[in-house]
N, C-alpha and C positions, 0 to 999 in steps of 0.2 A: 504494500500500500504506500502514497505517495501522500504525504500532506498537500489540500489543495491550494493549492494558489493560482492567478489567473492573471494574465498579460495587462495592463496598466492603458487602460482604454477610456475616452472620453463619454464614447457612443454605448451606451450599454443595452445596443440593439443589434440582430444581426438585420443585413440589408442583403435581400437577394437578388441574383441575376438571374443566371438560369429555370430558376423555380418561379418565377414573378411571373409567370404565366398563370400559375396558382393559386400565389400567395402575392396580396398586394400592398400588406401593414406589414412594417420590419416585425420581428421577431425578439423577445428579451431574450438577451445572452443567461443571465444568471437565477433567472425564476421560470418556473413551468408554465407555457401560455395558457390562457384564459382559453382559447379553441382550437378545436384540432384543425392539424391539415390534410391533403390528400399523401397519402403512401410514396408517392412519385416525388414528389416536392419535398419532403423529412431525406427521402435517397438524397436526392441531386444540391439539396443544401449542404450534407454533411460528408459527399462524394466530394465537391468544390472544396472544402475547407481541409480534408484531409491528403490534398494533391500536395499542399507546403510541406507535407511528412517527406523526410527522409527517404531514401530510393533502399528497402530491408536489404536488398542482394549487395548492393556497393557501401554497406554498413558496413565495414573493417572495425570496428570498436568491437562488435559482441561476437562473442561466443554462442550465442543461442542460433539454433536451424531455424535458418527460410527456404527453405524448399524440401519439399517430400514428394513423392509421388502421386498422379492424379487418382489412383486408387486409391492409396491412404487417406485421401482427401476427403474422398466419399465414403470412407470409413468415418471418418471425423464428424463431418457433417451427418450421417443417418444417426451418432449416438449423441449428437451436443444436448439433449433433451433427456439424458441419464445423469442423475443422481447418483455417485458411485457408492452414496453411504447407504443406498437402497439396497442391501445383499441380498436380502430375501427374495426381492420383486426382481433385482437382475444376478443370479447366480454365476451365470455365464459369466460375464463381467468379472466378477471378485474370482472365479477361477483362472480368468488371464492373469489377473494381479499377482494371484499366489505363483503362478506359472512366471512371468517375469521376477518374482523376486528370487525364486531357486537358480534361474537362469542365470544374472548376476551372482548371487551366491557361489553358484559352481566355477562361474569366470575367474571371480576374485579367490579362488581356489579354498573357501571354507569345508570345512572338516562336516561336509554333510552328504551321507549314505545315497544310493540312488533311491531307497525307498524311502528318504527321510525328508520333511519337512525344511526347508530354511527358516529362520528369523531374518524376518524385515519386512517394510511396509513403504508403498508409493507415497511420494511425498508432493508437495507445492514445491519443486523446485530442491535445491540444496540448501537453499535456507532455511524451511520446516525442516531437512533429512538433521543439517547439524544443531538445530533446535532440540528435536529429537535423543540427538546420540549424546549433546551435552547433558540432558537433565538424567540420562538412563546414570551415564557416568559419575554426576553429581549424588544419585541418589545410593547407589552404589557404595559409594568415598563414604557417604554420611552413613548408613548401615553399619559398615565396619568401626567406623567411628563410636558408635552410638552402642556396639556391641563390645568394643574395650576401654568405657567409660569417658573417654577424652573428647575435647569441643570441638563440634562437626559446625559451626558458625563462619569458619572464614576459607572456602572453599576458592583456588584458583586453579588457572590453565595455561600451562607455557606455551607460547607459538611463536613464530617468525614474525618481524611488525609488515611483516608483505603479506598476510592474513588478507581474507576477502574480509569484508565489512559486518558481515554475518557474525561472524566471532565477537567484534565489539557487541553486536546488537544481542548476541548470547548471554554475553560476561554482565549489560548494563539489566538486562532484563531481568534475568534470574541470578542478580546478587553471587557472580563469583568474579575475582578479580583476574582479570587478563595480564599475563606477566608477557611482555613481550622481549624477544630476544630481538637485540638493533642489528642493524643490517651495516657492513663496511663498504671502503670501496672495493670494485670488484668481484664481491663478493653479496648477490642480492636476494638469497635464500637462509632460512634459517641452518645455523651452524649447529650440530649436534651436541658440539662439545658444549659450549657457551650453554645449549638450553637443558641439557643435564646439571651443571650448575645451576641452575636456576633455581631446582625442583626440591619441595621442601615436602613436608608429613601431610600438607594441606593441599598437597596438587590432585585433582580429580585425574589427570592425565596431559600430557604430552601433542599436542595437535600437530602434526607433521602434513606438507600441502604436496602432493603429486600433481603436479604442473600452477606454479605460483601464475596471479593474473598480470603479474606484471611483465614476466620475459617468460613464461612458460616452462619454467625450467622444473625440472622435479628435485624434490627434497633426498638427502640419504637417508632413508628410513631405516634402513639394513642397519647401517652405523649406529643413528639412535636407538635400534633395539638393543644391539648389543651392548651400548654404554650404559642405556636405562635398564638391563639387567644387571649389568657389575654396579649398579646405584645400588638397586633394591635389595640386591644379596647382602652388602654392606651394611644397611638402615635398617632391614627387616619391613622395609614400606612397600607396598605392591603397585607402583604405578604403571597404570597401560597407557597405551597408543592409541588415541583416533588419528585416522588418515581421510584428508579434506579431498580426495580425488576426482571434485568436481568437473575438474578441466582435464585431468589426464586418464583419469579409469577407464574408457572406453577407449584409450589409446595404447595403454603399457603393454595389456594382455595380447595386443594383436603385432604391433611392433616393437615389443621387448619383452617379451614370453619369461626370460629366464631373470630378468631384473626383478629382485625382493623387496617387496614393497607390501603386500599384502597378508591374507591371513595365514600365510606358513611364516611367516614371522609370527613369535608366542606372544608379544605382547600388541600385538595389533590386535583389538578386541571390535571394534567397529568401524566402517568404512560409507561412509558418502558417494554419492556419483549422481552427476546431470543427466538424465535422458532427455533434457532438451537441450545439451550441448550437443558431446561426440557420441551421445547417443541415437542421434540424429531423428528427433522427435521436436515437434515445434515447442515454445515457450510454455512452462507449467507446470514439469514433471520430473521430479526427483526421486530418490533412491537410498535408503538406508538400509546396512545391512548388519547383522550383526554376528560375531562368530558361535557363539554359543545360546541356548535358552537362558543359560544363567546369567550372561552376560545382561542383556534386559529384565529388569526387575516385576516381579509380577505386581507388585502392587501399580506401577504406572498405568498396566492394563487395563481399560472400562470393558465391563460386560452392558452391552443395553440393551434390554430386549424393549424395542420402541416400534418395529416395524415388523414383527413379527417371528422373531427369531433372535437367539443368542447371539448378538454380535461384536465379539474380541474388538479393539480398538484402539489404535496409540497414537493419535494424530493431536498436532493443535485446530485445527480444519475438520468440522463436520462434515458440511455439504461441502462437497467439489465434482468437476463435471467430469466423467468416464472419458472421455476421446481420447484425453492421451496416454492412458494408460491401455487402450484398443491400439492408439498408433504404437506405441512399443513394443506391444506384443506383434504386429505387422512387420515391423522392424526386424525383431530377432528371425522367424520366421523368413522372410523372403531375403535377407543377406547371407541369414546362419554366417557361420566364423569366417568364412573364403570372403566372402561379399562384406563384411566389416574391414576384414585386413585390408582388403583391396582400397575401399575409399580411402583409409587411414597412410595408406602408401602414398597413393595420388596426391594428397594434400601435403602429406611432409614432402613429394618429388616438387611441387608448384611451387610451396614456401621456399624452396631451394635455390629453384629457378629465379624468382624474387627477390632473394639474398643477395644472388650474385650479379642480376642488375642492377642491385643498389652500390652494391662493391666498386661495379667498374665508375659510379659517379666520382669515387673519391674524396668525397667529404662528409661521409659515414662511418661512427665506429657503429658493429654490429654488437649487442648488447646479449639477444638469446644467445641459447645451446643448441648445436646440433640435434642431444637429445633430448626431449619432453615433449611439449605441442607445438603443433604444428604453425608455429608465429613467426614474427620476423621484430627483435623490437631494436631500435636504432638512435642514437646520439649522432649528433652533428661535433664533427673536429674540435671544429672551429664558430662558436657561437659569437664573437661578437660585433659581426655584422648585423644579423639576424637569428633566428632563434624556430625552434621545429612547431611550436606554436604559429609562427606568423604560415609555417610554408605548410600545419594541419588547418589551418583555415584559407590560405590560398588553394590547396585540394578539392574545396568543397562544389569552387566555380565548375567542376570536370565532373561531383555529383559523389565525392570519394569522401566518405566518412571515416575518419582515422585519426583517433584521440593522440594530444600531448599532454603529458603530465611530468613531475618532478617525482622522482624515487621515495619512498620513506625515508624517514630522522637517519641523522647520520649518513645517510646518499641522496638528501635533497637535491645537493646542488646541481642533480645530475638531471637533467630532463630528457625526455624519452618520446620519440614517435611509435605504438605497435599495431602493427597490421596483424589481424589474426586471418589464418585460413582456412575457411571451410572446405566441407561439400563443393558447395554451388558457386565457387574459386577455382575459374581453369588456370591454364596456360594462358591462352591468349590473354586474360584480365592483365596476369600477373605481368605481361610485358606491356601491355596498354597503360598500366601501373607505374610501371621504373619508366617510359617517355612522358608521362604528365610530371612526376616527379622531376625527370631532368629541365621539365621546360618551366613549372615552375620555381627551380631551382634558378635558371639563366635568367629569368622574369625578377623575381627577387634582390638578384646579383645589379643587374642593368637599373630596376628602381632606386638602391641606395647609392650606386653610382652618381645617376642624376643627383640624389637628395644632397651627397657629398659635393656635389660641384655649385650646387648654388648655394648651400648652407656655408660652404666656407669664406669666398670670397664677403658673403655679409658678415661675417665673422669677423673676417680683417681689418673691413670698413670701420665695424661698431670702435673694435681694439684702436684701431686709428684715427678714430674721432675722439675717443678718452685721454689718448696722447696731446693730442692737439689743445684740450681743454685744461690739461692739467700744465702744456707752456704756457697758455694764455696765462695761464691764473698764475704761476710764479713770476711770468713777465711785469703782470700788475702791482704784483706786489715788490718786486726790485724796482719800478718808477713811485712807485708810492716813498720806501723806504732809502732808495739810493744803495740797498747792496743787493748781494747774490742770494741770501736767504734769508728768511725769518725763524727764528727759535721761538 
């Protein structure tokens, strides 16, 4: 949810064009009007208004899929009128759900039997999955707390400060303190060692990020298990591992199979993942999974029998709409493993291709990793001409959305262009890409040029009319006084 706020307008009416066949009194923007209109005219008003949107496919900023298949499409569309909390009335439904969450489960390689159950539950996104997995975690921490007498009140979480935002919105929500490990130069992922120091008798766990959003690079999870095991052996403290695999979980398993990140690591107890990133499912649809039954505490569980049936429940979200968890299950289905690898190739081959367009500009350092997701994020050499700011908003003229920002504390001063690549990101973008970039690059270049040639010479004027004022005025004063200066 977005807190609403609203464009700073005198007219607090809409006025139409194309609809004014219809409708002939403007329209109040901010209250519901007093009568209705015709169906065609409510279209073509808020068709005209939503053309200033942004073009989703040349959106380089987000991670979330714009494009699925015209089948899937019509999967979407035949169930947008399902209630997913309705199990009773759509059974089918909540059996895809259960059937995606084993499916992940099995990916991220948990310790679950073929005839056995998973733990975990579809989520709004990543931000309900680690809303989810923190409080499983927090209540956990306090249990054990609460069962060997000692105060279970000041519960925190070690993470990298490149954390998605989620994590602050966890820690502020639900009263645990977020210890963040600072990022250096160089160096813009959490450091294992550093966040092992951290961790004291009050940490619920450890949050490690497979593929940060800021260069996509993934975290050493491996390394933190095994440091936060020689902790615990030490302390006698038992702290686990969540892994935030938003951006990279539908990526590791298919292009780096043999990289330890997941539940064969012991203390990875719970894992996240987007299915409307590289899950490749539209916006809405997240993934908690968990390694054990024990690991999720029963008491979180509601029983509700409200619709006519026993129905389990771990959500902060009642009602939410079935589609996308139909589209995921569509998903795993028509790619199975071959047809995921394969996109996840394509997209780290295009970011490649991409990279080393930028390369041959010249006045790029390249900031991601080879390995993680499939992004491209970049610094300019040489900022003080201009700045990757001036040349993400010079991009936009070409219709190219692709965010600047400044690093976290301790790597602010570093500012960053990243291009993320999807799916629906060929080749040809990617070079259509590196020539807008070059030309707004030369465009740029030639602008401060000019700015420099007429800025200075007024420069030298101003400088040399200050001279000139300041002989006057000693002049005056040697005819006034008859010497060289006044003291």
């Amino acid at each position: 949810m977005v807190i609403s706020t609203t464009i700073s307008d005198s007219d607090s009416h809409l006025h139409t064009t194309f609809a004014s066949r219809y409708v002939r009194n403007p329209l109040p923007r901010f209250r519901m009007p007093e009568e209705s209109i015709p169906k065609e005219a409510a279209y073509q008003i808020i068709n005209d208004e939503l053309m200033l949107d942004g073009n989703p496919r040349l959106n380089l900023a987000s991670f979330v899929t714009t494009w699925m298949e015209p089948e899937c499409d019509k999967l979407i569309m035949a169930s947008l009128n399902k209630n997913y909390v309705d199990m009773d009335e759509y059974p089918v439904t909540t059996e895809l759900q259960n059937r995606c969450v084993n499916m992940i489960a099995h990916l991220l390689n948990a310790p679950v039997g073929e005839d056995e159950t998973a733990i975990g539950v579809g989520t709004v996104g990543s931000s309900e999955a680690i809303m989810l997995a923190g409080l499983a975690l927090k209540r956990k921490w306090q249990q054990k707390r609460k069962s060997a007498g000692k105060p279970y009140d000041k519960p925190n979480i070690v993470a990298g400060a490149n954390v998605q935002v989620c994590w602050e919105k966890f820690a502020r929500y639900f009263e645990v303190e977020l210890k963040e490990v600072k990022l250096r130069e160089g160096y813009y992922v959490m450091d294992p060692v550093k966040a092992v120091e951290m961790v004291d008798e009050n940490t619920i766990c450890v949050a490690a990020t497979l593929g940060s959003t800021l260069t996509g690079e993934f975290e050493d999870v491996k390394l933190l298990n095994e440091l936060l095991m020689e902790k615990n052996k030490e302390t006698g403290w038992d702290i686990p591992i969540h892994v935030d695999a938003a951006s990279g979980g539908f990526i590791a398993p298919f292009l780096y199979p043999d990289l330890m990140w997941d539940f064969r690591l012991p203390l990875v107890k719970s894992i996240n993942v987007s299915g409307h990133k590289y899950g490749l499912v539209y916006a809405g649809i997240g993934w908690v999974v968990w390694k054990t039954k024990d690991d999720l505490p029963d008491e979180l569980i509601f029983h509700i029998n409200y619709l006519g049936s026993d129905q389990p429940t771990f959500t902060l979200n009642f009602s939410k709409g079935s589609s996308q968890v139909i589209a995921q299950y569509y998903q795993f289905i028509r790619l199975g493993f071959e047809g995921y690898k394969s996109v996840m190739d394509n997209c780290m081959e295009n970011a490649k291709v991409l990279k080393e367009g930028i390369k041959k500009t010249g006045q790029f350092e390249i900031i991601s990793k080879d390995v993680g997701v499939p992004l491209v994020a970049i610094a300019l050499k040489d900022s003080d001409t201009y700045t990757v700011f001036e040349i993400s908003e010079s991009l936009r003229k070409f219709g190219w959305i692709i965010p600047a920002y400044t690093m976290p504390p301790n790597a602010q001063h570093l500012a960053v262009l990243r291009i993320v690549i999807r799916e629906d990101f060929n080749r040809n973008l990617a070079e259509r890409l590196v020539l807008h970039i070059e030309k707004v690059l030369k465009e740029l270049d030639e602008l401060h040029s000019r700015i420099a040639a007429h800025v200075t010479p007024a420069k030298d004027e101003k400088e040399h009319q200050k001279e000139e004022e300041v002989v006057r005025y000693w002049r005056r004063l040697v005819d006034r006084d008859g010497t060289s200066g006044v003291c």
